[in-house]
N, C-alpha and C positions, 0 to 999 in steps of 0.2 A: 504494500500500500504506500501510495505517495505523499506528501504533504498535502496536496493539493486532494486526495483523493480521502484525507481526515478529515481536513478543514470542510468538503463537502457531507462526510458522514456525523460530525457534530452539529452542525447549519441542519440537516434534517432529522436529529433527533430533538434538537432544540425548538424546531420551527413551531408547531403546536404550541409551547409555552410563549413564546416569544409574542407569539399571533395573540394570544389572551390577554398580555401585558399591554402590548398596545391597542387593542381594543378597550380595554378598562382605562387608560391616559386619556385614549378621547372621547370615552363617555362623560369622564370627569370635568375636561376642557368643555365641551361643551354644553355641563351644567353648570360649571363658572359661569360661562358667556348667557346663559340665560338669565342668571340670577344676577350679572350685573344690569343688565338688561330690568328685567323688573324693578331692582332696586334706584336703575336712574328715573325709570317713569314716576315709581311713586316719589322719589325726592325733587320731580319737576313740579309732580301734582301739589304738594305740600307747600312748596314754593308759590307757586299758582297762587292757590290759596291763602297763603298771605299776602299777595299783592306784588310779589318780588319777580322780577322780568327774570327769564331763566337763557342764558345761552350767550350771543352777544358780547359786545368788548365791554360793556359800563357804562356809565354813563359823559367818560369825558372820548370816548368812539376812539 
């Protein structure tokens, strides 16, 4: 067996875990991204709600 002919047979016994680990990363990435998501809506709405301009440079633009 070659080097190149390990480093293929470790690559497919690992491949299965490998594949779950990064499936679980960006399950996680993209329940970050929603919950930042949610969390800037409702801190625009709260915003809103007090009267306060949300986004935008300020008020000297």
């Amino acid at each position: 067996m070659t080097g190149v002919g390990a480093v293929m047979l470790v690559v497919l016994l690992f491949a299965p875990a490998l594949s779950s680990v990064l499936k679980s990363i960006a399950f996680r990435n993209r329940a970050a991204g929603k919950a930042e998501v949610i969390r800037a809506k409702s801190e625009s709405q709260v915003l809103r709600a007090q009267g306060r301009r949300t986004g935008g440079r300020g008020r000297r633009g």
